[in-house]
C-alpha positions as CSV (number, residue, x, y, z in Angstrom):
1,X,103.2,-101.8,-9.9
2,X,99.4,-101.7,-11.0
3,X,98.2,-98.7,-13.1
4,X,95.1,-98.4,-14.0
5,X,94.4,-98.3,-17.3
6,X,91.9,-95.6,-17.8
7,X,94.7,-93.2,-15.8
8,X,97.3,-94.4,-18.8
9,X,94.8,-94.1,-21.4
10,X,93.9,-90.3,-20.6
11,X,97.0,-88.9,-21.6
12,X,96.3,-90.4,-25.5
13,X,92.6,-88.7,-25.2
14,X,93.5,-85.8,-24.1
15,X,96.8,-84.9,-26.4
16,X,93.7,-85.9,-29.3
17,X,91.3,-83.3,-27.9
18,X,94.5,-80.7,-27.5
19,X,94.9,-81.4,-31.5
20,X,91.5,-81.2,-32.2
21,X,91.3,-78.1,-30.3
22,X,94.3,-76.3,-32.2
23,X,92.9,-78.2,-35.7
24,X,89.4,-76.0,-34.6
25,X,91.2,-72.8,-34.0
26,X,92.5,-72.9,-37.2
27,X,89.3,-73.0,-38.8
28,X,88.1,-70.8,-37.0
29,X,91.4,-67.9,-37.6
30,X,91.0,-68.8,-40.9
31,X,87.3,-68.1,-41.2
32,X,87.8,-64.8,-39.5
33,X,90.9,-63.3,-41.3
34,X,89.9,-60.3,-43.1
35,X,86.6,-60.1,-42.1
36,X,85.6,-57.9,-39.0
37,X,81.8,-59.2,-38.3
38,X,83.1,-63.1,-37.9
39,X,85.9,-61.7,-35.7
40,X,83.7,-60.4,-33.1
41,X,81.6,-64.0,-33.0
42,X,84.8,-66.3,-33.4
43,X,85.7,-64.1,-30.5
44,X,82.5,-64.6,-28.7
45,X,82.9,-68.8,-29.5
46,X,86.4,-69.1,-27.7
47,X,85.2,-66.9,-24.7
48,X,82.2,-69.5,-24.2
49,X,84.6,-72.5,-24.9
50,X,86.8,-70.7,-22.0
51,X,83.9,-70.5,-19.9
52,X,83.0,-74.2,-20.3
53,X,86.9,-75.1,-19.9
54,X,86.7,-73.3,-16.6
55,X,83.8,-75.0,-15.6
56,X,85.6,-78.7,-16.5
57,X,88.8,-77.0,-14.8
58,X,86.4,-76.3,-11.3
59,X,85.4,-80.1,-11.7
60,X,88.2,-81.7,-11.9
61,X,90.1,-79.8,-9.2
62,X,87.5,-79.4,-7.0
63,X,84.2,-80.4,-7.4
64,X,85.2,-84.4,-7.8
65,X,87.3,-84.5,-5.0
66,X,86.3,-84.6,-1.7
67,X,88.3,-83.4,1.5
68,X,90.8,-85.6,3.4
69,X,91.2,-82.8,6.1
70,X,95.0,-83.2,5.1
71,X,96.8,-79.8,4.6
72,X,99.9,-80.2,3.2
73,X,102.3,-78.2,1.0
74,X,105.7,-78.9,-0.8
75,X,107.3,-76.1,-1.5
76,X,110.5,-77.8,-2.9
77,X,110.8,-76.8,-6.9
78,X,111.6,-79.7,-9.2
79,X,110.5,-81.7,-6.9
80,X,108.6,-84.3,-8.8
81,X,111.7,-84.5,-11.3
82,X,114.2,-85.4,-8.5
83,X,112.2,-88.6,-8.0
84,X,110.9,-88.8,-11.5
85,X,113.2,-91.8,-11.4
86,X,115.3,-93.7,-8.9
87,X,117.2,-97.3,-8.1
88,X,114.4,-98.5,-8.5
89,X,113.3,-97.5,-11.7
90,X,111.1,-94.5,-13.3
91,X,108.2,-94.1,-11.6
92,X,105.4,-93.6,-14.2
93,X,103.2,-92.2,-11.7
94,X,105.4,-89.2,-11.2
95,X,105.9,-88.4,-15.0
96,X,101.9,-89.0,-15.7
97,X,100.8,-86.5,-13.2
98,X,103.2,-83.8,-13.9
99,X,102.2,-84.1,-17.6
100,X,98.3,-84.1,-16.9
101,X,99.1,-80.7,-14.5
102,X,101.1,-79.4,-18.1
103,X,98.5,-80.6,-20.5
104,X,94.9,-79.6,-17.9
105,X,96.8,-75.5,-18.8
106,X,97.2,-75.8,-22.5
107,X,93.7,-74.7,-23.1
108,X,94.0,-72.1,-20.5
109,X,96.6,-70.7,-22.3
110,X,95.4,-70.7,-25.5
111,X,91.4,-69.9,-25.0
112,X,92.9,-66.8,-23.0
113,X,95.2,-65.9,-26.3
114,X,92.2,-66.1,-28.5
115,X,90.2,-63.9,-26.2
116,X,92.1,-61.2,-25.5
117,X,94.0,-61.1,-29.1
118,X,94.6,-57.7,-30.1
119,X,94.9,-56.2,-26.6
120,X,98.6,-54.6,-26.6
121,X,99.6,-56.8,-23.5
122,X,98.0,-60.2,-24.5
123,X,100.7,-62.1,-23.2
124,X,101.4,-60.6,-20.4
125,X,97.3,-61.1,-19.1
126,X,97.4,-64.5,-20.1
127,X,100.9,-65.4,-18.3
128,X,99.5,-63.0,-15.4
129,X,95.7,-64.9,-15.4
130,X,97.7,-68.5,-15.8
131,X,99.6,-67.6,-12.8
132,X,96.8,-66.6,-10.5
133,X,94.3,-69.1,-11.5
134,X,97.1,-71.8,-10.8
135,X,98.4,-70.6,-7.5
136,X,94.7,-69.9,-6.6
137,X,94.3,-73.5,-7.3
138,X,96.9,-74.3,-5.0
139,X,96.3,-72.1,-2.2
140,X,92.5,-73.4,-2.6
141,X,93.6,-76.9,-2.1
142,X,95.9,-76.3,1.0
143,X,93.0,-74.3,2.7
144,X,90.3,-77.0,2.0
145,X,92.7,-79.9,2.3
146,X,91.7,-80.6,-0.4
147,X,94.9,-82.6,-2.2
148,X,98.7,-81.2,-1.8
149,X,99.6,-78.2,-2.9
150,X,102.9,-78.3,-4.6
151,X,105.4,-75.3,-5.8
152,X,105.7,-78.1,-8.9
153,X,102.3,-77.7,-10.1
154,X,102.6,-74.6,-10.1
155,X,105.5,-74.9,-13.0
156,X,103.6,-77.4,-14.8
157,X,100.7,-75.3,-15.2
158,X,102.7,-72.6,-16.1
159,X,104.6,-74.3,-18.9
160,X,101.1,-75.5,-20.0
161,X,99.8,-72.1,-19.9
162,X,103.2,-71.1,-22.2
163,X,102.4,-74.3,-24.7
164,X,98.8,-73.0,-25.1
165,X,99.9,-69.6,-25.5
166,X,102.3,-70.9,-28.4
167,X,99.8,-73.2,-29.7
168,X,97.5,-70.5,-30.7
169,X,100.1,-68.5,-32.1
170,X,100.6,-71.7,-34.4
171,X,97.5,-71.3,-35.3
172,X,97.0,-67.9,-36.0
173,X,100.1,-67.7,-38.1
174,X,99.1,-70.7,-40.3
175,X,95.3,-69.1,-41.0
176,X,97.3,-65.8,-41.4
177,X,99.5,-67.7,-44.2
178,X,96.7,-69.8,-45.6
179,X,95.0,-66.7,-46.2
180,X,97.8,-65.3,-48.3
181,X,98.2,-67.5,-50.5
């Protein structure tokens, strides 16, 4: 089986950006903690950087595909993990697009954390906004033909979504403790 390399070599970039990302919110919940002006900017910074992250998110899922006039849906859950591997082996293909669908969330998740933090039902707007955007996504992409929509990606964003949303937890708790000490 040929893969391409630059498909392989994403997943390494991206998991580096995804650390840089959370290494930057750190920073930048540290900076803030404790002082109300720098709140309201850091604020301001991760609702632009969520604004360019949808931007990249419209690209990629949209924007640099073109239609095949296909419509198709799977609506089977776990789908990609019942043939994840086989007799014939474990199909890399399988496992790398399931984890590009959980790690193209994460910021998602996290981004939408940082803006709303400090609303009483943060979680529940980002789980609720994660879940539209996603099955938007693939309701989008049945109605254009636009790719297949799958019941799969929809868990996959999801869980990315939930990483994100734990990742900037992370974050805030370690500026929170950096800050104590």
């Amino acid at each position: 089986m040929q893969v391409e390399w630059y498909r392989v070599a994403s997943i390494p970039v991206l998991l580096s950006l995804l650390l840089l990302g959370f290494v930057g919110m750190l920073f930048l919940e540290t900076m803030a903690a404790g002082k109300g002006r720098a709140v309201k900017w850091i604020r301001g910074i991760y609702g632009v950087a969520l604004l360019g992250y949808m931007g990249i998110y419209l690209y990629l899922t949209f924007f640099s595909r073109s239609p095949n006039g296909l419509h198709r849906v799977r609506l089977v859950p776990f789908y990609s993990l019942m043939h994840l591997y086989d007799g014939e082996g474990f199909h890399l293909k399988v496992f790398r697009e399931a984890f590009l669908n959980i790690i193209l969330y994460v910021p998602f998740g996290s981004l939408m954390m940082a803006v709303l933090y400090g609303h009483p039902h943060t979680v529940r707007m980002t789980i609720l906004a994660g879940l539209v955007c996603t099955l938007a996504t693939e309701i989008a992409q049945f109605a254009f033909g636009m790719g297949l929509a799958e019941v799969d990606d929809v868990i996959h964003n999801s869980l990315g979504v939930f990483i994100g949303m734990m990742g900037f937890q992370s974050a805030h708790s370690a500026a929170s403790c950096m800050m104590k000490k």
